[in-house]
DRENGUKOL-36419 format. One record per residue (C-alpha): residue number from 1; x, z, y. Coordinates in steps of 0.5 Angstrom, whole numbers, plus 2048, in hexadecimal, padded with zeros to 3 digits. Layout:
@resi NUM | u X | w Z | v Y
...
//
This chain:
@resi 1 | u 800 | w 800 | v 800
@resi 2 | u 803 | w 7FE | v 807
@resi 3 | u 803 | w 804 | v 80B
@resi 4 | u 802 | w 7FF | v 812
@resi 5 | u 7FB | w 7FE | v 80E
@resi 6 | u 7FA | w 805 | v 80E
@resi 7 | u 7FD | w 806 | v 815
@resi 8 | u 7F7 | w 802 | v 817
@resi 9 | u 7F2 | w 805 | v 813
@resi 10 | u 7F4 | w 80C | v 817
@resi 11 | u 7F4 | w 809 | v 81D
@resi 12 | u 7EE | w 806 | v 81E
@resi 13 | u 7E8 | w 808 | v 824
@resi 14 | u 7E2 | w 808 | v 821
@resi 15 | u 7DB | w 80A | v 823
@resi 16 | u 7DC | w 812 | v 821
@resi 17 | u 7E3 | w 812 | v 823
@resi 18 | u 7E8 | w 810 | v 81F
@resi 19 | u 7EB | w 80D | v 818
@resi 20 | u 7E7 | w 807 | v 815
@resi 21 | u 7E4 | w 809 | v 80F
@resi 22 | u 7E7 | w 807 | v 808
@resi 23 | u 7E7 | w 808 | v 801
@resi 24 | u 7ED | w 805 | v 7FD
@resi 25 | u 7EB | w 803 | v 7F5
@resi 26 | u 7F0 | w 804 | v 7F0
@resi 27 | u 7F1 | w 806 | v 7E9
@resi 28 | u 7F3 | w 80D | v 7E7
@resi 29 | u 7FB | w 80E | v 7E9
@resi 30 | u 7FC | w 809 | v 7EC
@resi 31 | u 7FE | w 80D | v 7F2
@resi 32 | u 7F8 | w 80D | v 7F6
@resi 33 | u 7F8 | w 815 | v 7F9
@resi 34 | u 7FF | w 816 | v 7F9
@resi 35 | u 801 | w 810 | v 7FD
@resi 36 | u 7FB | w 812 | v 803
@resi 37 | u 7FC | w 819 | v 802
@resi 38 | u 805 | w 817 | v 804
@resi 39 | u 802 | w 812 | v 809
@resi 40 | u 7FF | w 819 | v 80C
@resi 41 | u 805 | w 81C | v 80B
@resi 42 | u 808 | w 817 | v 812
@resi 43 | u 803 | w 819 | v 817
@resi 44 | u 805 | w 81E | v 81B
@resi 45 | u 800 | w 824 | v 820
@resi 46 | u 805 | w 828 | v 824
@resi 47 | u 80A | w 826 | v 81F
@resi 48 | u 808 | w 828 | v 818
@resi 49 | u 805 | w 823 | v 814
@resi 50 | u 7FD | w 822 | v 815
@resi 51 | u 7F8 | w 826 | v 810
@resi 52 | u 7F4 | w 822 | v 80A
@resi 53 | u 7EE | w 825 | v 807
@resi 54 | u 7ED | w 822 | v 7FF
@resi 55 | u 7E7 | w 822 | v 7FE
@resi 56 | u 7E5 | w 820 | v 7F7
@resi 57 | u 7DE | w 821 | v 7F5
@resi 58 | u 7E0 | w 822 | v 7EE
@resi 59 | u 7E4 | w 828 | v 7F0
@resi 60 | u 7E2 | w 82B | v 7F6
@resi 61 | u 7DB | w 82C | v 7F5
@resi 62 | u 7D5 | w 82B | v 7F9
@resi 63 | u 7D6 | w 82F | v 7FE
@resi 64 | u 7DC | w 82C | v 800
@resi 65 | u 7D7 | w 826 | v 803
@resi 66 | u 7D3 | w 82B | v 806
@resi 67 | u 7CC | w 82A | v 802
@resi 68 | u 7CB | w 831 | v 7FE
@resi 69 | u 7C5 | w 835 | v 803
@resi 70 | u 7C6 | w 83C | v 804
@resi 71 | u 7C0 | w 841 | v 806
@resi 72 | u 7C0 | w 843 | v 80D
@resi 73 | u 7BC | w 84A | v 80F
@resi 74 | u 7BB | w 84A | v 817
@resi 75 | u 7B6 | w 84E | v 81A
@resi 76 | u 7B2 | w 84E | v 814
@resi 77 | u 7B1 | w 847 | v 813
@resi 78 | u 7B5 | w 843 | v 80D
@resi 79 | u 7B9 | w 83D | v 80F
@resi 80 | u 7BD | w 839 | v 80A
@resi 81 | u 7C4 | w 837 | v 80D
@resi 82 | u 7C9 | w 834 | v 80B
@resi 83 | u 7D0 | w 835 | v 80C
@resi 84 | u 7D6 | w 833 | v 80F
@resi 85 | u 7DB | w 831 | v 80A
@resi 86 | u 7E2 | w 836 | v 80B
@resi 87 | u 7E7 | w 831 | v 80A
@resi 88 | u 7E4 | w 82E | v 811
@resi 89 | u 7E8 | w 834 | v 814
@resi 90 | u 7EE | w 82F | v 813
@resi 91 | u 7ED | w 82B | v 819
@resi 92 | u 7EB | w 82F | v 81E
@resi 93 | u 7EF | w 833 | v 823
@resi 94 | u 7F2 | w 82F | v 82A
@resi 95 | u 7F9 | w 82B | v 82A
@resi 96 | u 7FB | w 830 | v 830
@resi 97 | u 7FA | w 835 | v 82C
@resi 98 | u 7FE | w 833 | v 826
@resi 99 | u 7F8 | w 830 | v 822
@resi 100 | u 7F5 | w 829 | v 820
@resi 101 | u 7F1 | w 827 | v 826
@resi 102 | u 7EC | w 825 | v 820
@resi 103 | u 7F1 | w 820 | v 81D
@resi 104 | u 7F2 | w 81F | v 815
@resi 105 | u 7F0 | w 81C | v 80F
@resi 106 | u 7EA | w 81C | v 80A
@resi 107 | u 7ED | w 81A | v 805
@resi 108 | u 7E8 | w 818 | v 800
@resi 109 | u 7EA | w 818 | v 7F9
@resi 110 | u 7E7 | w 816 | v 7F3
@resi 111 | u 7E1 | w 813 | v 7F7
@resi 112 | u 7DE | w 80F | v 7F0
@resi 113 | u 7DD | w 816 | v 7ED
@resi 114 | u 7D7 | w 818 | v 7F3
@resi 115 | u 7D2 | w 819 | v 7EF
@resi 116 | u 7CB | w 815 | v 7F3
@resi 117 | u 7C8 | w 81C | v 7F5
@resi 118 | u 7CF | w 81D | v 7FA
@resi 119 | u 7CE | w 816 | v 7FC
@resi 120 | u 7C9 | w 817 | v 802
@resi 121 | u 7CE | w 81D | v 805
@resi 122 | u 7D4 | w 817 | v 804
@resi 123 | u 7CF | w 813 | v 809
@resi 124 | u 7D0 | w 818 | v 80F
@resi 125 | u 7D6 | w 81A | v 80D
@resi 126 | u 7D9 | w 813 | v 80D
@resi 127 | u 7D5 | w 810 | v 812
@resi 128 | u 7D6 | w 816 | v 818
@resi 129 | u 7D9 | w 81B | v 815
@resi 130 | u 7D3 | w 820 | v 814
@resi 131 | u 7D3 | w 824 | v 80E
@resi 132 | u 7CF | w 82A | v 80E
@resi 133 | u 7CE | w 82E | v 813
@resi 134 | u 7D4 | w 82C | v 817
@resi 135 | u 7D7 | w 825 | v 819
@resi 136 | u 7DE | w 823 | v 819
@resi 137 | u 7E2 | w 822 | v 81F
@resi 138 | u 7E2 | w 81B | v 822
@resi 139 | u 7EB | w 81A | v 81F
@resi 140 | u 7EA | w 81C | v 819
@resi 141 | u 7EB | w 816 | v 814
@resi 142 | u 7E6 | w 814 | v 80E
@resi 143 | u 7EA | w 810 | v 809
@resi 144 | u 7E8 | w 811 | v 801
@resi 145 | u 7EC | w 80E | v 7FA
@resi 146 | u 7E8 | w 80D | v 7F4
@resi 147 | u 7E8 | w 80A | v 7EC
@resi 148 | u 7E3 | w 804 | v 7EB
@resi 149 | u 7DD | w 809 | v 7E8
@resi 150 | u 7DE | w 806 | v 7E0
@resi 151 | u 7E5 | w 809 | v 7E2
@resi 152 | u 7E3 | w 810 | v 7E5
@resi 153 | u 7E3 | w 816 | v 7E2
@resi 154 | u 7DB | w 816 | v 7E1
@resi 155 | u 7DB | w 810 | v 7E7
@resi 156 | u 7D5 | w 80E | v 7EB
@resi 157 | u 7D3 | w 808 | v 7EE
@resi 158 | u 7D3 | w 808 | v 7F6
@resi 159 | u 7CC | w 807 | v 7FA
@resi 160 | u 7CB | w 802 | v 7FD
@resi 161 | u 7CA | w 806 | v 804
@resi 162 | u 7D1 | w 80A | v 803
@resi 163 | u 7D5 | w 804 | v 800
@resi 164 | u 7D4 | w 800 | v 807
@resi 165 | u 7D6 | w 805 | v 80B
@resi 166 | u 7DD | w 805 | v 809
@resi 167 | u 7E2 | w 800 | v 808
@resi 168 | u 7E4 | w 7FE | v 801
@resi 169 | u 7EB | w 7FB | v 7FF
@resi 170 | u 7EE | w 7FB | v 7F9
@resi 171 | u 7F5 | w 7FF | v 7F8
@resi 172 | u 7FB | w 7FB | v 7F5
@resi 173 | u 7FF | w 7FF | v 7F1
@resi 174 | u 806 | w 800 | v 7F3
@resi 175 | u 80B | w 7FB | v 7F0
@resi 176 | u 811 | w 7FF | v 7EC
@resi 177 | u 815 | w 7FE | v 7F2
@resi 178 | u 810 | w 801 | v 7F7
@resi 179 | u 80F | w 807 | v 7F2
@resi 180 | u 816 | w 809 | v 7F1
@resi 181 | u 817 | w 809 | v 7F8
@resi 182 | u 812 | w 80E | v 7F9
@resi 183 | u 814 | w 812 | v 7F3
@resi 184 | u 81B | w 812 | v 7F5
@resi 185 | u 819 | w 814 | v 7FD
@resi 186 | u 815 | w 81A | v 7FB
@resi 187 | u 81B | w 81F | v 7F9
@resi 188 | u 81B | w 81D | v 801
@resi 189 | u 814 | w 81F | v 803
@resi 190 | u 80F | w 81C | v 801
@resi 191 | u 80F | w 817 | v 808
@resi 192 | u 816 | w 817 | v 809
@resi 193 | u 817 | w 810 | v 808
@resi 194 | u 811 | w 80F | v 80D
@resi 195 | u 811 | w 80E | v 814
@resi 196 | u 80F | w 815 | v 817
@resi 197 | u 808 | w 813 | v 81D
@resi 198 | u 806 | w 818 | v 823
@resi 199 | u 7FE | w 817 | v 822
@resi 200 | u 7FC | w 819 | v 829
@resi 201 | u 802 | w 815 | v 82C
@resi 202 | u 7FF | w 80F | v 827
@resi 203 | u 7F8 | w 810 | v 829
@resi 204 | u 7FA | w 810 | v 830
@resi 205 | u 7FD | w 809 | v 82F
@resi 206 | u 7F8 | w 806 | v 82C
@resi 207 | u 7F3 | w 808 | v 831
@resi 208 | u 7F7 | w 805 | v 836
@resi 209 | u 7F6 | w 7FF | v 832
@resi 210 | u 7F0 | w 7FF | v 82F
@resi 211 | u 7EB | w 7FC | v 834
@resi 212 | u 7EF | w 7F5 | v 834
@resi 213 | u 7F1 | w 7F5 | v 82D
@resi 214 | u 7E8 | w 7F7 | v 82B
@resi 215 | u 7E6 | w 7F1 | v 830
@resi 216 | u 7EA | w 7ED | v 82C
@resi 217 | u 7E7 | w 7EF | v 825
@resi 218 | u 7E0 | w 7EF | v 828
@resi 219 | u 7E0 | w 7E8 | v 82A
@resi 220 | u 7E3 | w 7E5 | v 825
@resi 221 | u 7DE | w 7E8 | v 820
@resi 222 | u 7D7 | w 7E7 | v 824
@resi 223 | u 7D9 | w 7E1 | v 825
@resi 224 | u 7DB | w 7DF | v 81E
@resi 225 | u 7D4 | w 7E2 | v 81D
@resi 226 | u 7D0 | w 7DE | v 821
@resi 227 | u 7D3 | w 7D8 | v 81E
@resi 228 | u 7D3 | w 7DB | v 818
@resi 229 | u 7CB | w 7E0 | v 818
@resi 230 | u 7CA | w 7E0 | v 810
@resi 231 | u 7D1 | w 7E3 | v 80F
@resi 232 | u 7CE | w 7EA | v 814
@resi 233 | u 7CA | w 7ED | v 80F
@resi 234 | u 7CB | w 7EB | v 807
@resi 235 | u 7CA | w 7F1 | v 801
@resi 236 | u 7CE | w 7EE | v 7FC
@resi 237 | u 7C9 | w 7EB | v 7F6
@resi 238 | u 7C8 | w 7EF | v 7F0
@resi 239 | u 7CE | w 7EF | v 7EB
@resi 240 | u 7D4 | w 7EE | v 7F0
@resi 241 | u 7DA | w 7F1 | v 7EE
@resi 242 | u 7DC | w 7F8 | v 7F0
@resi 243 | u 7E0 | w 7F7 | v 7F6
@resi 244 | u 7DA | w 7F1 | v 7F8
@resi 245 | u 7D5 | w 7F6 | v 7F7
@resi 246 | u 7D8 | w 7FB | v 7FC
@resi 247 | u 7DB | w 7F7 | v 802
@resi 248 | u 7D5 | w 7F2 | v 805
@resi 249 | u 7D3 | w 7F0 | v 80C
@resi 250 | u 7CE | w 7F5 | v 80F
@resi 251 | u 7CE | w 7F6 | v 816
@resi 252 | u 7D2 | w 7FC | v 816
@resi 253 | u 7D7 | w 7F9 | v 812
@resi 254 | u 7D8 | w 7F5 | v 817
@resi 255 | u 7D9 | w 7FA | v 81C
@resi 256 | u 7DE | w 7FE | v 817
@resi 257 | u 7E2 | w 7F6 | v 816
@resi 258 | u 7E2 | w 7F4 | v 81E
@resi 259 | u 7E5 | w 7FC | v 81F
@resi 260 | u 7EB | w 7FB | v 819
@resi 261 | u 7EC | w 7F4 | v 81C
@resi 262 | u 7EE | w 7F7 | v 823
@resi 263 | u 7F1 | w 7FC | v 820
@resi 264 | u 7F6 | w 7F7 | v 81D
@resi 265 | u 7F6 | w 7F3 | v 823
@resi 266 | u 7F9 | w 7FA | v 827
@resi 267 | u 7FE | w 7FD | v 821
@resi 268 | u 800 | w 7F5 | v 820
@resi 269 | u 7FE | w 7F5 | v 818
@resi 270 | u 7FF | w 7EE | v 814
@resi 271 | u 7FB | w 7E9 | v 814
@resi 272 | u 7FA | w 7EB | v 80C
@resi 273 | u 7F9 | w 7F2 | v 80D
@resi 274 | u 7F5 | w 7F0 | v 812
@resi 275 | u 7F0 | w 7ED | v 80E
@resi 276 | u 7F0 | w 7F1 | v 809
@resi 277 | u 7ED | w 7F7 | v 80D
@resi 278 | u 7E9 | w 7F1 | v 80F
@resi 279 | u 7E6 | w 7F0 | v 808
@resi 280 | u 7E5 | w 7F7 | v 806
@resi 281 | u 7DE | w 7F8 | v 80B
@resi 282 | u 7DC | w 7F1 | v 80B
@resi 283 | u 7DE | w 7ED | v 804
@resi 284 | u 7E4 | w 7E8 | v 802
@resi 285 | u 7E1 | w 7E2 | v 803
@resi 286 | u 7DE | w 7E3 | v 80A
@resi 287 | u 7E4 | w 7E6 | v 80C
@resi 288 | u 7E8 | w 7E0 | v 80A
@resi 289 | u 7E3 | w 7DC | v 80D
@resi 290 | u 7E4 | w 7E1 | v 813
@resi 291 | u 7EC | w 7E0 | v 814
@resi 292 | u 7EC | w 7D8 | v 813
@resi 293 | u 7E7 | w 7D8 | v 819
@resi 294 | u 7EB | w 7DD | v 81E
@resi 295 | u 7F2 | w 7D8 | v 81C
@resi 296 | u 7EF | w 7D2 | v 81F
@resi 297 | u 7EB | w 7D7 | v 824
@resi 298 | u 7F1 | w 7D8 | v 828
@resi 299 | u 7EE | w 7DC | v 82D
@resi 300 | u 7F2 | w 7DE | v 832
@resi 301 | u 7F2 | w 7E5 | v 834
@resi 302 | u 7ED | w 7E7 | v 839
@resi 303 | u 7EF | w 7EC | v 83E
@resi 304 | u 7F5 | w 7E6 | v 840
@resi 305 | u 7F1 | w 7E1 | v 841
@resi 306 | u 7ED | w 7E6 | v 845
@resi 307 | u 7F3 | w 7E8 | v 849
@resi 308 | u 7F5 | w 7E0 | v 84A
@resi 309 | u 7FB | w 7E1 | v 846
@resi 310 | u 7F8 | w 7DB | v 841
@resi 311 | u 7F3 | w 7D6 | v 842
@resi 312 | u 7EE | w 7D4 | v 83E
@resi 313 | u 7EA | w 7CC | v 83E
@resi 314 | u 7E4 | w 7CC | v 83B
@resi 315 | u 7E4 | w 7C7 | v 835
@resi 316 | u 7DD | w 7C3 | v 832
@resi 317 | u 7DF | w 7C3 | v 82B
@resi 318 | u 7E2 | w 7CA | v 82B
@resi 319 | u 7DC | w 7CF | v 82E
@resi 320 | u 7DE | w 7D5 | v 829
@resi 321 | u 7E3 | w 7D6 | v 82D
@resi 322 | u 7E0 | w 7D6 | v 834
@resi 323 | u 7DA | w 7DA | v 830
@resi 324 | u 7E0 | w 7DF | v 82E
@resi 325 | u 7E4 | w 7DF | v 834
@resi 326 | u 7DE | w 7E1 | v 838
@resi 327 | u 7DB | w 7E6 | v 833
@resi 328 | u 7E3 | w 7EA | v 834
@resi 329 | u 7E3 | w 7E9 | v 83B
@resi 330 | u 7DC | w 7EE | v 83C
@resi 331 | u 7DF | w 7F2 | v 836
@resi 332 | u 7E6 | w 7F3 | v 839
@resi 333 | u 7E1 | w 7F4 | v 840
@resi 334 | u 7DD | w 7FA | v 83D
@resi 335 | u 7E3 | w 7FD | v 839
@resi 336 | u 7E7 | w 7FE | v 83F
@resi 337 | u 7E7 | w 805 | v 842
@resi 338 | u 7EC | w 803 | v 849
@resi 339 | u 7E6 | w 801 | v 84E
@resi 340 | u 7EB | w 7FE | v 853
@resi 341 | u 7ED | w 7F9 | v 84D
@resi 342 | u 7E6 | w 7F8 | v 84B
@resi 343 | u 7E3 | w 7F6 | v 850
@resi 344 | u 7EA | w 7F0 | v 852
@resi 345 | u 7E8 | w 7ED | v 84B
@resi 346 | u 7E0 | w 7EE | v 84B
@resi 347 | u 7E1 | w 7E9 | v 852
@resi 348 | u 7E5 | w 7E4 | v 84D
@resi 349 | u 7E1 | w 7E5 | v 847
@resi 350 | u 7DA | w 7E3 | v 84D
@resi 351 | u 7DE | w 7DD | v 850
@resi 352 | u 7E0 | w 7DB | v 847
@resi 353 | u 7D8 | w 7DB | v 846
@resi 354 | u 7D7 | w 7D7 | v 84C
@resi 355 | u 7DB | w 7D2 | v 84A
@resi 356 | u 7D9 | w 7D2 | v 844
@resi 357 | u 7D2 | w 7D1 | v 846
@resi 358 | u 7D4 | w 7CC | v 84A
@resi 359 | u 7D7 | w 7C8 | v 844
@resi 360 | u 7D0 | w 7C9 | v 840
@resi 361 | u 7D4 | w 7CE | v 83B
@resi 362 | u 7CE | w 7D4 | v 83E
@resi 363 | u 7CC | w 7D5 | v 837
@resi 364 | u 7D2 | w 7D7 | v 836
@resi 365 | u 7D3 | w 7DD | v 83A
@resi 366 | u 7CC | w 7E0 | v 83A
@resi 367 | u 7CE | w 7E4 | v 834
@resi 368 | u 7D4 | w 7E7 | v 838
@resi 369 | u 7D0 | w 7E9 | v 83F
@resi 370 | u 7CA | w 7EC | v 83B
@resi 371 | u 7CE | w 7F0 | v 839
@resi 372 | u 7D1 | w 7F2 | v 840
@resi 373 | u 7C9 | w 7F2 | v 842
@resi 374 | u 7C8 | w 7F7 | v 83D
@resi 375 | u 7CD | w 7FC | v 83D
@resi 376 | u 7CC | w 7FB | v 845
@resi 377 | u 7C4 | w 7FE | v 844
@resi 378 | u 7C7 | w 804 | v 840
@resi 379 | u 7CD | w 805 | v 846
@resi 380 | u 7CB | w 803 | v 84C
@resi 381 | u 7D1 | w 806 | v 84F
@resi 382 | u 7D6 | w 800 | v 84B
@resi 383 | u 7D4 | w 7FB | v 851
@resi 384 | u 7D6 | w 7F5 | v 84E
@resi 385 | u 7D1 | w 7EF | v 84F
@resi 386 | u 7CE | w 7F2 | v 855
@resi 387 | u 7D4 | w 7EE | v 859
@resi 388 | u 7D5 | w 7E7 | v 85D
@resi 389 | u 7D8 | w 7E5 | v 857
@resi 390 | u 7D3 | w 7E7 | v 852
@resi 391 | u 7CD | w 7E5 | v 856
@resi 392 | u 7D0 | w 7DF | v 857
@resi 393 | u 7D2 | w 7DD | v 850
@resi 394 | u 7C9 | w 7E0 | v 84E
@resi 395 | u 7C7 | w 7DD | v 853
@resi 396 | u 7C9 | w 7D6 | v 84E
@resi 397 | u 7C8 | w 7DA | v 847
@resi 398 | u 7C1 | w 7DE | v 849
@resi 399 | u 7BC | w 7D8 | v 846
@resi 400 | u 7C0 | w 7D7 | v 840
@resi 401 | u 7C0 | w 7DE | v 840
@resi 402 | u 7B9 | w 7DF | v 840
@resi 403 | u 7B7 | w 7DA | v 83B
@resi 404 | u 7BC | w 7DE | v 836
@resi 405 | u 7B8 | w 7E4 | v 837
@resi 406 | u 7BF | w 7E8 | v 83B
@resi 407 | u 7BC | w 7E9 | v 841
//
């Protein structure tokens, strides 16, 4: 397993905070715990190595997962809780103060072993970080391990639900080579041959570019999507193989495949590695179809084009990259938290749109300026229509964007 994968799988922002969720699937002993556990081992808080919680629902039990009630007498009145797991203790505590700020791994071994009744809890848990009566914080990552379930020790099949909400990859076993290095290397500490990473330092980097980096992904997946609108959502049929079963097209899928491709883009990962994140939210096929899509797109990249470093011709025969550019540009706009900076490049992106309408590309960038309309009527405060550029660029669009229902 590269651990430039890993790194990117760490490192990458979602909805709930951070680390995009996955489950590696594998055979038993081919390494699957150790090496995630030695990768764990490398990232640093205050300089001690971060905490990981394996969590093995065969061995940890139910109330690990915060599903085990417990009768509360209040005032008289009954009540039925249920309580935090002790091991959240780890991830608590501020990083001035010595503690983890939250950050830290879940480390979920053995997942094919979930018995179905601990299957609705792993959807909290999994999706936002809630189990029992307390939530996770934010930075603590969610990454499992499993054996495919004729291979588990009393294994079970995945629900669809809880599948798709995780990414799936299968592990490649060390080569004797890799694995005798790594068992060379423990005499030194199970990390020794791995460069040592400061989370919050690297948090802070990928912070820094992550607005630019998400703009990029968001606009080469919605606009591959609109081209490509049977790919958004598609259960897989009946009799798929394992692997194919649990890693299928949903929007929420998407959403964690668009996260990982960003987070690439930031920690510069390979294009190989790259589509295998990829492939583990949305499927092999469609990501094969994705990434020779993207190869020809050659998107430039939106925050220079918006800064007059690069121009972009509108080409007939190549709307996909109009579409693209356009839907980035508004993406790189909403993402960006320097409003001296934002509001320069909504005056560039508002003459782009005019021009573009000017060259009857209209239909185009309606989905880039809807989505600034939008988020406008939530933030008032964003003001990044209500310019001369902007109404004049609407001014040109408005009855396109009326015909498509936007405004």
């Amino acid at each position: 397993m590269d651990l430039s994968l890993l790194k990117t799988l760490f490192f990458t922002k979602t909805s709930r905070g951070w680390g995009s969720p996955l489950l590696f699937w594998g055979p038993p002993g081919v390494g699957k715990t150790g090496i995630l556990e030695s990768f764990a081992q490398c990232l640093t808080i205050n300089g001690e190595p971060m905490h990981v919680e394996t969590l093995s629902p065969g061995e940890a039990g139910e109330g690990a997962f915060g599903v085990v009630p417990v009768p509360l007498d209040k005032g008289g009145v009954s009540y039925i809780t249920y309580p935090e797991p002790w091991w959240i203790q780890n991830f608590k505590g501020d990083e001035s103060d010595g503690g983890p700020g939250g950050r830290g791994m879940v480390f979920l071994d053995e997942l094919s072993s979930a018995p179905p009744a601990l299957h609705p809890p792993l959807l909290g848990l999994i999706h936002a970080g809630r189990i029992g009566g307390a939530k996770l914080p934010g930075r603590t990552r969610i990454i499992g391990a499993a054996n495919p379930p004729e291979l588990a020790a009393a294994g079970f099949d995945l629900a669809p639900p809880v599948a798709n909400r995780l990414g799936h990859m299968e592990w490649a076993p060390p080569s004797v080579g890799q694995w005798t290095d790594y068992m060379l290397a423990q005499g030194g500490g199970a990390s020794s041959n791995m460069v040592t990473i400061d989370i919050v330092a690297e948090e802070q980097r990928v912070d820094a570019a992550w607005a630019g980096a998400y703009a990029k992904a968001a606009g080469l997946v919605t606009a591959f999507l609109r081209s490509r609108a049977q790919h958004l959502h598609a259960m897989p049929k009946a009799g798929a193989a394992y692997l194919d079963a649990m890693r299928w097209p949903s929007h929420r899928s998407w959403s964690n495949a668009t996260n990982a491709f960003a987070s690439s883009i930031v920690q510069g990962t390979a294009s190989m590695y790259r589509d295998r994140l990829i492939a583990a939210y949305v499927g092999q096929g469609i990501s094969e179809e994705f990434a020779n899509w993207t190869a020809t797109a050659d998107l430039p990249d939106p925050d220079e084009v918006m800064d007059g470093k690069i121009t972009f011709k509108h080409e007939p025969h190549r709307l996909d990259r109009t579409l693209a550019l356009s839907s980035s540009m508004a993406a790189s706009l909403l993402g960006d938290d320097n409003a001296g900076r934002r509001q320069v490049r909504s005056d560039a992106f508002w003459r782009f749109i005019g021009q573009m309408a000017d060259q009857s590309a209209t239909d185009l960038v309606i989905p880039g300026v809807g989505a600034i309309l939008r988020a406008e009527t939530a933030k008032p405060e964003l003001r990044l229509s209500t310019t001369r550029e902007g109404n004049a660029a609407i001014s040109k669009i408005a009855p396109h964007m009326k015909a498509a229902g936007r405004i």
